[in-house]
KOLBAKOL-424659 format. One record per atom (N, C-alpha, C): residue number from 1; residue in one letter; atom name; x, y, z. Coordinates in steps of 0.02 Angstrom, whole numbers, always signed. Atoms other than C-alpha are relative to their C-alpha. Example, Ala and Ser with C-alpha at 12.3 -4.5 7.8 and 13.67 -1.06 7.14 Angstrom:
BEGIN
+-----+--------+-------+--------+--------+--------+
! num ! residu ! atome !      x !      y !      z !
+-----+--------+-------+--------+--------+--------+
!   1 !      A !     N !    +45 !    -59 !     +0 !
!   1 !      A !    CA !   +615 !   -225 !   +390 !
!   1 !      A !     C !    +45 !    +60 !     +0 !
!   2 !      S !     N !    -42 !    -59 !     -3 !
!   2 !      S !    CA !   +684 !    -53 !   +357 !
!   2 !      S !     C !    -39 !    +55 !    +37 !
+-----+--------+-------+--------+--------+--------+
This chain:
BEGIN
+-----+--------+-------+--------+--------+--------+
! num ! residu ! atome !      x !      y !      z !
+-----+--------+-------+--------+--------+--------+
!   1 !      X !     N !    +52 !    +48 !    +14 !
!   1 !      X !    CA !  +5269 !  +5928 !  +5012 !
!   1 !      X !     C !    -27 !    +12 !    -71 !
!   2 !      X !     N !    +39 !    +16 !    +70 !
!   2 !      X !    CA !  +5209 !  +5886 !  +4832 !
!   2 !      X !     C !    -68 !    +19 !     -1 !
!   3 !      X !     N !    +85 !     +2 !     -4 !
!   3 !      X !    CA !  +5025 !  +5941 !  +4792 !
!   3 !      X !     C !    -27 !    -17 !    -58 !
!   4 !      X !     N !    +26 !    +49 !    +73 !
!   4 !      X !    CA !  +5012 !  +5879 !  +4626 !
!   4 !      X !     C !    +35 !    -75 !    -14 !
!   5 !      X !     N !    -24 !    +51 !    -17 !
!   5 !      X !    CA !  +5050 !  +5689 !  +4601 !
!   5 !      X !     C !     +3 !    -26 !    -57 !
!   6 !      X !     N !    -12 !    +30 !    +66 !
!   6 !      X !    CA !  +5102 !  +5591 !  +4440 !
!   6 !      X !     C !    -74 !    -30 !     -7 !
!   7 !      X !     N !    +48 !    +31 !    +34 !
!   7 !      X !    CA !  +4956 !  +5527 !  +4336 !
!   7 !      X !     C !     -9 !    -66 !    -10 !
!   8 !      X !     N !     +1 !    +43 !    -12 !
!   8 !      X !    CA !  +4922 !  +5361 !  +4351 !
!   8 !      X !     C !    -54 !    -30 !    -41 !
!   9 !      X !     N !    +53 !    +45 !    +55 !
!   9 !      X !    CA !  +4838 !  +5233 !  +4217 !
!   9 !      X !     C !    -10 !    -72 !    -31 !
!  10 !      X !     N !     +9 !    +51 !    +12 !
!  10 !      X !    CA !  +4790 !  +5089 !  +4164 !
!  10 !      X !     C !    -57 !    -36 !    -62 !
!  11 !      X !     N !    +40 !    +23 !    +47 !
!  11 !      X !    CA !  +4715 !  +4981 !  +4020 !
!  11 !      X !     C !    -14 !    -74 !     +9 !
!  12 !      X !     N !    +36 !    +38 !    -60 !
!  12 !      X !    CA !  +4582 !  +4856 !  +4055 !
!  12 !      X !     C !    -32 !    -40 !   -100 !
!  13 !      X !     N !    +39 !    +42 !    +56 !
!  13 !      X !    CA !  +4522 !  +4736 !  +3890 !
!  13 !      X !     C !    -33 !    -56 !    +20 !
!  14 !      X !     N !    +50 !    +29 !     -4 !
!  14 !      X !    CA !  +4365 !  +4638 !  +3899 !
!  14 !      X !     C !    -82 !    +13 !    -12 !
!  15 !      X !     N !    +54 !     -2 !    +36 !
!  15 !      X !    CA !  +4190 !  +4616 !  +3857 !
!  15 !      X !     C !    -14 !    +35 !    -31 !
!  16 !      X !     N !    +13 !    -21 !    +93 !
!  16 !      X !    CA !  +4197 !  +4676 !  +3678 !
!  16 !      X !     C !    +26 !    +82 !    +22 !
!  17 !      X !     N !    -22 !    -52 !    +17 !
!  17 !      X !    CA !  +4289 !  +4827 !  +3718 !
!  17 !      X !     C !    +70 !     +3 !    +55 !
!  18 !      X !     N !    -63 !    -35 !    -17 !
!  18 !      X !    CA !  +4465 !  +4929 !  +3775 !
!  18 !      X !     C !    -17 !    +62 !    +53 !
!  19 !      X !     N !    +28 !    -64 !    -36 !
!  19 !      X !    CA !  +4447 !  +5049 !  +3933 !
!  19 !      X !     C !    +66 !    +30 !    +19 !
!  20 !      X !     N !    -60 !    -62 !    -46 !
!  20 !      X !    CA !  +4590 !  +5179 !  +3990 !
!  20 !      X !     C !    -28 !    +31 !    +54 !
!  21 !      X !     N !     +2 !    -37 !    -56 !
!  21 !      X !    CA !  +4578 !  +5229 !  +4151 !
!  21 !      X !     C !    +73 !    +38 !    +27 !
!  22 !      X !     N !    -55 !    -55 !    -30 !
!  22 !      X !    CA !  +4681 !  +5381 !  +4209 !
!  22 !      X !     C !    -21 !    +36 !    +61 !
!  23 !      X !     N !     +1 !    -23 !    -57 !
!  23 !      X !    CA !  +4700 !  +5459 !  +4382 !
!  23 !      X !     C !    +44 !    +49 !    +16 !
!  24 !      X !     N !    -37 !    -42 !    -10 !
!  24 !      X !    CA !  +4761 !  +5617 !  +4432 !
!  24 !      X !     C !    -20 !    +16 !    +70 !
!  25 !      X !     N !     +0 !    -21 !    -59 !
!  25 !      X !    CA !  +4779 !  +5670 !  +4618 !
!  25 !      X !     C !    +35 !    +44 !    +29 !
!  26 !      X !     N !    -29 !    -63 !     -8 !
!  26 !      X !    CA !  +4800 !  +5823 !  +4713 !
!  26 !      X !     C !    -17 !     +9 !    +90 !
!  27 !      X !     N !    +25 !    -24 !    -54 !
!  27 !      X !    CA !  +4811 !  +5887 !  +4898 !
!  27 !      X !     C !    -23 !   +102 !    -16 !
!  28 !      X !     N !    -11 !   -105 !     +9 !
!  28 !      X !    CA !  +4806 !  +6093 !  +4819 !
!  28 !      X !     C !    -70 !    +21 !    +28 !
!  29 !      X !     N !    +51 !    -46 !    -23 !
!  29 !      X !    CA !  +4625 !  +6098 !  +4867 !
!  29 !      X !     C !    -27 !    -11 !   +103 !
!  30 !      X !     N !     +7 !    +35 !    -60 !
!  30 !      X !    CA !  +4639 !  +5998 !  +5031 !
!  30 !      X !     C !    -55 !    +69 !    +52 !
!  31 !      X !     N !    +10 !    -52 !    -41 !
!  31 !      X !    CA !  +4622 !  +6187 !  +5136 !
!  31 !      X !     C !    -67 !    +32 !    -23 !
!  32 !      X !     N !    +39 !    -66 !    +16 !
!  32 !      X !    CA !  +4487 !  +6271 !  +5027 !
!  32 !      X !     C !    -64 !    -67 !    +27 !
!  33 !      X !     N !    +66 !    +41 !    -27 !
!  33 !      X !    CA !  +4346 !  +6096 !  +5060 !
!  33 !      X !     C !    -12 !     +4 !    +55 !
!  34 !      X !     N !    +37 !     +4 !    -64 !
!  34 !      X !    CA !  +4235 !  +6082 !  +5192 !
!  34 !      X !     C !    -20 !    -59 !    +22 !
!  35 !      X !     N !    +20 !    +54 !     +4 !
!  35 !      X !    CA !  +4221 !  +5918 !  +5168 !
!  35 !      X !     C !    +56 !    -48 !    +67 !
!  36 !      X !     N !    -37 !    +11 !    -61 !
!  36 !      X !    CA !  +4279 !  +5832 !  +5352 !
!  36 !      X !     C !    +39 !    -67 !    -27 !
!  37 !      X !     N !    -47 !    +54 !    +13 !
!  37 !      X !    CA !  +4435 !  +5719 !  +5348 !
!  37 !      X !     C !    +33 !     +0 !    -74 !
!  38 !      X !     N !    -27 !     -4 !    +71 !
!  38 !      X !    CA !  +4484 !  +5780 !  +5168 !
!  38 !      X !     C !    +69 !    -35 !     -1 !
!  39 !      X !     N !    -51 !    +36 !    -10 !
!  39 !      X !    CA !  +4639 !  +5664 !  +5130 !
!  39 !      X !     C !    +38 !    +43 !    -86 !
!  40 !      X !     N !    -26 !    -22 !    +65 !
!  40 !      X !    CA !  +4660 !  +5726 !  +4932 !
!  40 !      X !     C !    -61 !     -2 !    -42 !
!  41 !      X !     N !    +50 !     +7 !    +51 !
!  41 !      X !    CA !  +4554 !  +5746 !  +4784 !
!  41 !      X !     C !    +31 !    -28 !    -74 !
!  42 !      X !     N !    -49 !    +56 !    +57 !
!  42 !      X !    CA !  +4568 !  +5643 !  +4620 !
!  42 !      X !     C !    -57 !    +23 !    -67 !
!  43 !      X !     N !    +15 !     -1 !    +60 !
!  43 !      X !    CA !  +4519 !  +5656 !  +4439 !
!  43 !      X !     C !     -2 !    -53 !    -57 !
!  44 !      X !     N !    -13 !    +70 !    +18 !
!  44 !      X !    CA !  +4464 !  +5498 !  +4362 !
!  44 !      X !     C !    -35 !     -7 !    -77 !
!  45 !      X !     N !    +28 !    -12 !    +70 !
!  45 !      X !    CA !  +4469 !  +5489 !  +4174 !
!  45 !      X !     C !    -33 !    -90 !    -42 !
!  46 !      X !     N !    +27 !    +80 !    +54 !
!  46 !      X !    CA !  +4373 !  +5334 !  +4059 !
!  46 !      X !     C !    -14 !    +48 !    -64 !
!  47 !      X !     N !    +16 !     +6 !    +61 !
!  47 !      X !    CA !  +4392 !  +5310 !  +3897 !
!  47 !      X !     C !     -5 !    -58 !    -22 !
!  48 !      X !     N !    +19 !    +82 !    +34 !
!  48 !      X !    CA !  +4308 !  +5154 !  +3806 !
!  48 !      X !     C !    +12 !    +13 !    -42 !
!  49 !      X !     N !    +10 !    +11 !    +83 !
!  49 !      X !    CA !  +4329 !  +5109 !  +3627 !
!  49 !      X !     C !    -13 !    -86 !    +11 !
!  50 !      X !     N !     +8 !    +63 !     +9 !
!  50 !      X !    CA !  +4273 !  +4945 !  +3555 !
!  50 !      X !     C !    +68 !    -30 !    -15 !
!  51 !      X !     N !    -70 !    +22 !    +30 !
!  51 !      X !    CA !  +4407 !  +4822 !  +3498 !
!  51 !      X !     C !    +20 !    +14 !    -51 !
!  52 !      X !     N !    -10 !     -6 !    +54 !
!  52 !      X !    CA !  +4410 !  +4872 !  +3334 !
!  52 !      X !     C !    +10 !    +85 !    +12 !
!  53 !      X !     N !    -33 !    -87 !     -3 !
!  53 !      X !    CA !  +4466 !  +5069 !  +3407 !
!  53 !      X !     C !    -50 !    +46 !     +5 !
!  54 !      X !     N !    +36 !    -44 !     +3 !
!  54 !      X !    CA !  +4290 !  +5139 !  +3371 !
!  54 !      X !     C !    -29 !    +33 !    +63 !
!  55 !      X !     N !    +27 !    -26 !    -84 !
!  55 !      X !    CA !  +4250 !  +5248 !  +3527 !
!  55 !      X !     C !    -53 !     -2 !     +4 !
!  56 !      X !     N !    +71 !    +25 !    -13 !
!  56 !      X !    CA !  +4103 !  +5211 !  +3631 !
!  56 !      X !     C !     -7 !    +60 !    +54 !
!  57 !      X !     N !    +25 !    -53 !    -23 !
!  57 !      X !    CA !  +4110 !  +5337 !  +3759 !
!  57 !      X !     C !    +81 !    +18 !    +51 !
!  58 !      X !     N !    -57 !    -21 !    -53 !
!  58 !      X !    CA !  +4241 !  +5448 !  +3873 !
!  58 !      X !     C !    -38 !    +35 !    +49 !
!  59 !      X !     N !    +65 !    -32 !    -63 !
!  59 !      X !    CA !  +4171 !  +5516 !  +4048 !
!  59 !      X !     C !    +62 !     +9 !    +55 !
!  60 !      X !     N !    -25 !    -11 !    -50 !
!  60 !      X !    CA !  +4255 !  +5611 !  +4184 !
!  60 !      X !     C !    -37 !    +12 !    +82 !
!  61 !      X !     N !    +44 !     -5 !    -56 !
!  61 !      X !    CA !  +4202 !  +5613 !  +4362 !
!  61 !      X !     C !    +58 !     +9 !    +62 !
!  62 !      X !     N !    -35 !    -40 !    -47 !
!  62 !      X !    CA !  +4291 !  +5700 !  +4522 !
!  62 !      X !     C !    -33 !    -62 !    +79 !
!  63 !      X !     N !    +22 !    +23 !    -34 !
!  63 !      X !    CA !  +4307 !  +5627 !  +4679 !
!  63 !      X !     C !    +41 !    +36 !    +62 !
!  64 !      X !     N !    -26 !     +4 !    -57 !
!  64 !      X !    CA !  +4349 !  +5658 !  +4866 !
!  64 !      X !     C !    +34 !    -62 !    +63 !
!  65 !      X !     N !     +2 !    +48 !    -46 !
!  65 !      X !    CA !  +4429 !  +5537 !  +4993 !
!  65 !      X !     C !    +46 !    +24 !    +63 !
!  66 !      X !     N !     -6 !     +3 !    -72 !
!  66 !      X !    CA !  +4473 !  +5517 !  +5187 !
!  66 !      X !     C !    +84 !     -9 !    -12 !
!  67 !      X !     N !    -68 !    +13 !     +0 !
!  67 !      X !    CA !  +4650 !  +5439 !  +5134 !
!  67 !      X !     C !    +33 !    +52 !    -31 !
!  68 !      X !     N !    -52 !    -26 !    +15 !
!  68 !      X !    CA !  +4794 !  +5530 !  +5119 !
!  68 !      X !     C !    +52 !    -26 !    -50 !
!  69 !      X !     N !    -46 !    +39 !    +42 !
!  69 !      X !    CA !  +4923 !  +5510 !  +4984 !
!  69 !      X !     C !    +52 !    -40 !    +30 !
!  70 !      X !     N !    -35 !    +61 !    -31 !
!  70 !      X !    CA !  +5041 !  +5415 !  +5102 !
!  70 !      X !     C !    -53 !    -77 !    -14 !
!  71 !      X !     N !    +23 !    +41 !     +2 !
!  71 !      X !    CA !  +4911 !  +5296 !  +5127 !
!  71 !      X !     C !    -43 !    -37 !    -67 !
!  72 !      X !     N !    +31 !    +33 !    +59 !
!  72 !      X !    CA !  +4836 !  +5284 !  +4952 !
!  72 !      X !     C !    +29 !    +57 !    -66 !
!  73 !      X !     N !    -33 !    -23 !    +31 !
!  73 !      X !    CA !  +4933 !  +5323 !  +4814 !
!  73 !      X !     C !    -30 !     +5 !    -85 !
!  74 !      X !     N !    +42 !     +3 !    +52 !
!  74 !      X !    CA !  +4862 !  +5348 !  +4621 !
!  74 !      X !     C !     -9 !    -53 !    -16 !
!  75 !      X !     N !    +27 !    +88 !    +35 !
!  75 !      X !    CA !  +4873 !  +5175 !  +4578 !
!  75 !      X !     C !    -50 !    -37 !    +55 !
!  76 !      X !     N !    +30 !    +24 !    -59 !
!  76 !      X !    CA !  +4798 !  +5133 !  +4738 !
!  76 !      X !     C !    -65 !    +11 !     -3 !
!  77 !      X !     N !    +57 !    -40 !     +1 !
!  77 !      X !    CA !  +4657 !  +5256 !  +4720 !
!  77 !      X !     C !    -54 !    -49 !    -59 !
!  78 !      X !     N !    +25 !    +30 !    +39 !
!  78 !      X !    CA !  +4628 !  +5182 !  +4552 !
!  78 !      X !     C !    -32 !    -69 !    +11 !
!  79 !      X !     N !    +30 !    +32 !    -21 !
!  79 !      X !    CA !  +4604 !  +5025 !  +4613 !
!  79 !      X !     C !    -31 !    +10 !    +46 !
!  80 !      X !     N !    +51 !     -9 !    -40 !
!  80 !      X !    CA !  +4489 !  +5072 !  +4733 !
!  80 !      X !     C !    -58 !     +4 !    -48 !
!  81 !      X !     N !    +49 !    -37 !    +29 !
!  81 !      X !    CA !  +4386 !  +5150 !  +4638 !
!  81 !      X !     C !    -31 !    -64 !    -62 !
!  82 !      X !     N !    +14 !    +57 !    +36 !
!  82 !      X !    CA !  +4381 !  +5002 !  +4507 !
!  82 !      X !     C !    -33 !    -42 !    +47 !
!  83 !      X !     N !    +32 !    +49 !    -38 !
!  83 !      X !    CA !  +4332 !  +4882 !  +4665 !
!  83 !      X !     C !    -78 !    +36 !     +6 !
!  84 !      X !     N !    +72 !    -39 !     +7 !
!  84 !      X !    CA !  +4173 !  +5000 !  +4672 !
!  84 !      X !     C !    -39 !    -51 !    -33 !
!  85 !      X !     N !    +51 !    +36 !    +48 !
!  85 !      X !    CA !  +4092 !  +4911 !  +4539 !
!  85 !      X !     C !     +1 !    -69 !    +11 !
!  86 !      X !     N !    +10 !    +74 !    -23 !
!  86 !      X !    CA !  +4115 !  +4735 !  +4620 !
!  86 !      X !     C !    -68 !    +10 !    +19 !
!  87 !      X !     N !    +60 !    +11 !    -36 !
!  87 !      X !    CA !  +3988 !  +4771 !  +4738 !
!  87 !      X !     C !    -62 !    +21 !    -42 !
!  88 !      X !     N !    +55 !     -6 !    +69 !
!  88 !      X !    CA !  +3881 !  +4828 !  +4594 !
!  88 !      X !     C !    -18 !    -58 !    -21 !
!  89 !      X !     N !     +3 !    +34 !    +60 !
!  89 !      X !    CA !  +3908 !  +4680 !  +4500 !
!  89 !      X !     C !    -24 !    -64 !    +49 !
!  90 !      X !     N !    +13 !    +67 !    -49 !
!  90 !      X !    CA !  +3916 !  +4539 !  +4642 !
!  90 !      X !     C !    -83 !    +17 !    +54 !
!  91 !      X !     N !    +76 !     +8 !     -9 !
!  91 !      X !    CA !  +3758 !  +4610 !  +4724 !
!  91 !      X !     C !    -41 !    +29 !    -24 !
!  92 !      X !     N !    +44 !    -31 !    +15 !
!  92 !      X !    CA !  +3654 !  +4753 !  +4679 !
!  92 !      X !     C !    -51 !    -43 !    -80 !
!  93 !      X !     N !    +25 !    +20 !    +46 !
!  93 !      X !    CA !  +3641 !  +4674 !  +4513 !
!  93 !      X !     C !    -34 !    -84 !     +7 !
!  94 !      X !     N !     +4 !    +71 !     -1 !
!  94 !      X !    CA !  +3613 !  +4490 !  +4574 !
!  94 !      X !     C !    -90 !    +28 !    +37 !
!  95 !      X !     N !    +65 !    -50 !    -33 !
!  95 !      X !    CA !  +3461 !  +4577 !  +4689 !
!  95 !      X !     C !    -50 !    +31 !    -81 !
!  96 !      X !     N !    +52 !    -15 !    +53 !
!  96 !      X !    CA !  +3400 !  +4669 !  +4514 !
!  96 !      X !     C !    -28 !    -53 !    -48 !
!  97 !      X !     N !    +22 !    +61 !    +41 !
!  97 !      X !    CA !  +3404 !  +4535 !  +4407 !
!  97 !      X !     C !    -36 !    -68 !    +24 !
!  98 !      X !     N !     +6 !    +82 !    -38 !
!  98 !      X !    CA !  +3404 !  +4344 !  +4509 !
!  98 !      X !     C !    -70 !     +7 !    +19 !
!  99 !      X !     N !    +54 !    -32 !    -47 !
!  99 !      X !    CA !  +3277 !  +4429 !  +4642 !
!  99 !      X !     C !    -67 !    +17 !    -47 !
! 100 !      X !     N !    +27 !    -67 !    +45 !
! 100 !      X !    CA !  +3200 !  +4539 !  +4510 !
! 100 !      X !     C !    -44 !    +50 !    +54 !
! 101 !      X !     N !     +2 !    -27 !    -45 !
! 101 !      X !    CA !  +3186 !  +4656 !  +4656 !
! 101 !      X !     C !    -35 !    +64 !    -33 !
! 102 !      X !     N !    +26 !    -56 !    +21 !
! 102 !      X !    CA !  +3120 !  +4805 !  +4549 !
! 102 !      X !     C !    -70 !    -13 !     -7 !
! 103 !      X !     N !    +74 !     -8 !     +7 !
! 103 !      X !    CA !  +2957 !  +4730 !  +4516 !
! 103 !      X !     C !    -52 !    -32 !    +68 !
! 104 !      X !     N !    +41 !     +5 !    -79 !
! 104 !      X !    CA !  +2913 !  +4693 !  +4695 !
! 104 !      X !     C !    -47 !    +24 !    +20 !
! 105 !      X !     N !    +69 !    -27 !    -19 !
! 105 !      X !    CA !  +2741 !  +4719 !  +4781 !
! 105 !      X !     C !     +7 !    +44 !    +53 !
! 106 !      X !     N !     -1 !    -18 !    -81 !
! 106 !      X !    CA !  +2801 !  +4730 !  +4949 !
! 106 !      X !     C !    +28 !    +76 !    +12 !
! 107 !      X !     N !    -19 !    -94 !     -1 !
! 107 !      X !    CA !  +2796 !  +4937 !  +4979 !
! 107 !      X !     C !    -15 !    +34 !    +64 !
! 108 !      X !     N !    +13 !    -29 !    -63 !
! 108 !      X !    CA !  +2735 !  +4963 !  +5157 !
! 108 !      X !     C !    +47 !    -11 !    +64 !
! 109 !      X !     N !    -45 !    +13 !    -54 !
! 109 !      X !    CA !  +2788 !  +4976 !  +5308 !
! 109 !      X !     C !    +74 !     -2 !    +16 !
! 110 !      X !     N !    -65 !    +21 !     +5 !
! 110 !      X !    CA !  +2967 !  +4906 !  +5347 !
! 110 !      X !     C !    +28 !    -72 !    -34 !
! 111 !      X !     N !    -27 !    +73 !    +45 !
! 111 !      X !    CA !  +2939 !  +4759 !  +5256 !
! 111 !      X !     C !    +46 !    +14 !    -70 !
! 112 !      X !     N !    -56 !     +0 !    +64 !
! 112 !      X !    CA !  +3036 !  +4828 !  +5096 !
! 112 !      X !     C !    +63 !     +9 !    +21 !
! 113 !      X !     N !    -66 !    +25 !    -27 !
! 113 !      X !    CA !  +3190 !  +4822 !  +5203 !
! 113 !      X !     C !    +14 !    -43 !    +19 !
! 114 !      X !     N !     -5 !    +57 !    -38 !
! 114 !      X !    CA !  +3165 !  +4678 !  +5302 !
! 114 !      X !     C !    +14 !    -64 !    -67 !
! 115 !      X !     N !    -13 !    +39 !    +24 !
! 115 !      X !    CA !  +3156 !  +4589 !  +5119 !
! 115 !      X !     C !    +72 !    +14 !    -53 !
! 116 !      X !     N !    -88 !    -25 !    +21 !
! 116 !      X !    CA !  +3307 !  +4680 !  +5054 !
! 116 !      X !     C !    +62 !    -43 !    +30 !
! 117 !      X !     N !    -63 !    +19 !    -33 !
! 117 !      X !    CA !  +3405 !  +4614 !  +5195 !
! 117 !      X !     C !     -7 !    -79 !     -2 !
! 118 !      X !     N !     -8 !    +76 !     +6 !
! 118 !      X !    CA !  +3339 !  +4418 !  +5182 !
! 118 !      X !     C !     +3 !     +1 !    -79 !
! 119 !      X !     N !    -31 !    +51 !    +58 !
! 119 !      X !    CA !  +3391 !  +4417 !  +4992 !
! 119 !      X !     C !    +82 !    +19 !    +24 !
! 120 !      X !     N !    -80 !    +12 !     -2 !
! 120 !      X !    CA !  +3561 !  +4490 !  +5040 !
! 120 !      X !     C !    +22 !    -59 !    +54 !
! 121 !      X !     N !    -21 !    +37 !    -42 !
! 121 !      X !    CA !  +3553 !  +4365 !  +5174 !
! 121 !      X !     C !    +15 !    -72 !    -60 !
! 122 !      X !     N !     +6 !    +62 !    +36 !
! 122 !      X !    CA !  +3507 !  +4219 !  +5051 !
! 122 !      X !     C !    +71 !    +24 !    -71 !
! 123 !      X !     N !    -60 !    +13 !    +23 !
! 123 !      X !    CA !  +3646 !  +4282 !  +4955 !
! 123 !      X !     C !    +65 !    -19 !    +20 !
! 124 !      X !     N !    -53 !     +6 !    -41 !
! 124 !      X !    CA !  +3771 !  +4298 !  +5084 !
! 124 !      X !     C !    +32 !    -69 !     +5 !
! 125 !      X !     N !     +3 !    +59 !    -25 !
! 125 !      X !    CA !  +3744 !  +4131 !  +5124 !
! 125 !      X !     C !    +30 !    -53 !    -45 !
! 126 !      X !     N !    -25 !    +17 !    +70 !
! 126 !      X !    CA !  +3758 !  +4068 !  +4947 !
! 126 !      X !     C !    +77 !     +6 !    -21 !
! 127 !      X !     N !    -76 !    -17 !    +16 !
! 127 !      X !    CA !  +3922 !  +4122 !  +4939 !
! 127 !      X !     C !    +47 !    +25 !    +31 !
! 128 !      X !     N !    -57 !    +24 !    -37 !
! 128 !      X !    CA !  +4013 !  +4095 !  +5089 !
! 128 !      X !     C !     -5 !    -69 !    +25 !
! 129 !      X !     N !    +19 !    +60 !    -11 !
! 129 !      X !    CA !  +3934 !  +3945 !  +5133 !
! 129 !      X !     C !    +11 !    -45 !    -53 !
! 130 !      X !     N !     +1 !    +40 !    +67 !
! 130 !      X !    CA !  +3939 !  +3869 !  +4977 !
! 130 !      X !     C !    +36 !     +8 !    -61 !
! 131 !      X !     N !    -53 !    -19 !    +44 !
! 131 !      X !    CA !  +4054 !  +3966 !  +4882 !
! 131 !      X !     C !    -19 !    +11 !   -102 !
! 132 !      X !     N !    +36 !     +0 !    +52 !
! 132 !      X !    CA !  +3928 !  +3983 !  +4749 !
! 132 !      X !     C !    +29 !    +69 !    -38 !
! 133 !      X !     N !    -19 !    -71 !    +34 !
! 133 !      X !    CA !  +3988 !  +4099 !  +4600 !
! 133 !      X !     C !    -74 !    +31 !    -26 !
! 134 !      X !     N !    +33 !    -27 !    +50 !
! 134 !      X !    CA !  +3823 !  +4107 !  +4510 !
! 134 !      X !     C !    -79 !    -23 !    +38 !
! 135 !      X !     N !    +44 !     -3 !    -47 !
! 135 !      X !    CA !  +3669 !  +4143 !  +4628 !
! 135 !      X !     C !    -69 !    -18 !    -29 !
! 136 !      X !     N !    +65 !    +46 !    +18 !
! 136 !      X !    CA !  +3519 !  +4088 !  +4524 !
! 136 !      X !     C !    +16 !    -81 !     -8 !
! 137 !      X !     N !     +3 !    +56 !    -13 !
! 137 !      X !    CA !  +3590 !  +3927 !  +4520 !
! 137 !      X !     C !     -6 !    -53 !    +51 !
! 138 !      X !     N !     +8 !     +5 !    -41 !
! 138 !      X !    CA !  +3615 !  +3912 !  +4675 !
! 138 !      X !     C !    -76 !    -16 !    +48 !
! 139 !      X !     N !    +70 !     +8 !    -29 !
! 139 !      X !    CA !  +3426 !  +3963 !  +4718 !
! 139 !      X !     C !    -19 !    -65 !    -33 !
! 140 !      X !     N !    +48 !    +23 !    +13 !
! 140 !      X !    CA !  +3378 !  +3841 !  +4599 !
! 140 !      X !     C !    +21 !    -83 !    +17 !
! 141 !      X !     N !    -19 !    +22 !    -34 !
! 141 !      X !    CA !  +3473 !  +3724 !  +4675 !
! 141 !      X !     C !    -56 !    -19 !    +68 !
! 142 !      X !     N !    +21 !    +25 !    -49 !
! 142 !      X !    CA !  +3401 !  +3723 !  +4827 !
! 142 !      X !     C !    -76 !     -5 !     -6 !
! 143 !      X !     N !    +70 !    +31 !    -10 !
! 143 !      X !    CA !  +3213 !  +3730 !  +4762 !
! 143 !      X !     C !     -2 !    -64 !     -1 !
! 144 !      X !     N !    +28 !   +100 !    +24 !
! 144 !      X !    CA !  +3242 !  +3550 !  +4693 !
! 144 !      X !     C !    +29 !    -24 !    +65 !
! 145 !      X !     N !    -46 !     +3 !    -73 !
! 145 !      X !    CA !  +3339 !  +3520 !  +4853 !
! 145 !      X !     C !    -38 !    +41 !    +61 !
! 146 !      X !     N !     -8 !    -41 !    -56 !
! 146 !      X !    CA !  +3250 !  +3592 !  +5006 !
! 146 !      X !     C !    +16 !    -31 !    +48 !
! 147 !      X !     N !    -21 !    +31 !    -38 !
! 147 !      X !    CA !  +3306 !  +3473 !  +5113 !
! 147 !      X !     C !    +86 !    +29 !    +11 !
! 148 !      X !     N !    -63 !    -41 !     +2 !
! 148 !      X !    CA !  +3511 !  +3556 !  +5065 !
! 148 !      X !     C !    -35 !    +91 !    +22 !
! 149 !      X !     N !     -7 !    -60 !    -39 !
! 149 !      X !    CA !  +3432 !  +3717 !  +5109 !
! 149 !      X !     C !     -8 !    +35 !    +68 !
! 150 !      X !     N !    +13 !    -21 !    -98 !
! 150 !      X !    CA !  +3388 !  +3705 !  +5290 !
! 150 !      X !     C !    +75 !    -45 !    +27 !
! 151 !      X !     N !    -82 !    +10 !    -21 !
! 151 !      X !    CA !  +3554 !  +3613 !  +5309 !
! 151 !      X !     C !    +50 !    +60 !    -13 !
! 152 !      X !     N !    -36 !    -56 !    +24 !
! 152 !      X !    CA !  +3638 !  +3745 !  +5233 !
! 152 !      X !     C !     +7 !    +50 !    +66 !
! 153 !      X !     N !    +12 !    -48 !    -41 !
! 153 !      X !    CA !  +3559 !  +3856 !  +5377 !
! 153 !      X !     C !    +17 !    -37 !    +91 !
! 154 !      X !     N !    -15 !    +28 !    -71 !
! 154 !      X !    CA !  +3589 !  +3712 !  +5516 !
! 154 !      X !     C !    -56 !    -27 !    +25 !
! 155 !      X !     N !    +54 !    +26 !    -26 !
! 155 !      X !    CA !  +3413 !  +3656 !  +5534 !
! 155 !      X !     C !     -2 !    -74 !    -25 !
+-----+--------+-------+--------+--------+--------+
């Protein structure tokens, strides 16, 4: 059995810059973690530069996962690890910004969850229901429209 695994990389161009991502994966420490269900450990390199070559930043960061190299292989990993930042991008950030969820009042009780979960709801909704890419439009949509937003929900 192999415990070191070819290096695996990829180059990613867009918004005003060049990123290299490299992946290295290993079972060698599988036995010494304590960490339950250890599958392999990985080594995930970024390097940005702008388009014009000037570097902006390089950053390494270590990771653990459940899958095994059968089941997820360096390129595999890599993309994983790239899909990460969807859910960054498609909600957390739609919640910080759209929402502007950071400058919220509501701090007691269980109400700062309860309204966590009706914007991800009112997003959810937005964009399977409606297939909406771009969620403030959507809301603003349905202010001028509230008659489309209780349809939306079936009322």
């Amino acid at each position: 059995m192999r415990i070191f695994f070819p290096a695996h990389q990829e180059i990613c161009k867009g918004h005003g810059r060049i990123e290299l991502r490299r992946i290295q994966c290993s079972t060698a420490l599988n036995e010494y973690l304590t960490f339950p269900h250890v599958g392999q450990v990985f080594r995930l390199e970024r390097i940005t530069k702008k388009l014009d070559g000037s570097p902006l930043r390089a950053e390494v960061s270590y990771g653990v996962t459940s899958r095994s190299p059968d089941k997820a292989s360096p390129a595999k990993l890599l993309q994983l690890s790239r899909g990460h930042w969807a859910i960054e991008n498609k909600l957390h950030w739609v919640r910080d910004v759209t929402f502007d969820e950071d400058r919220s009042q509501v701090r007691t009780g269980t109400a700062p969850r309860m309204m966590a979960c009706l914007r991800n709801l009112a997003i959810s909704l937005h964009r399977l229901l409606n297939g909406a890419k771009n969620i403030a439009e959507a809301l603003r949509h349905c202010t001028w429209n509230p008659a489309a937003a209780l349809q939306m929900i079936g009322l």
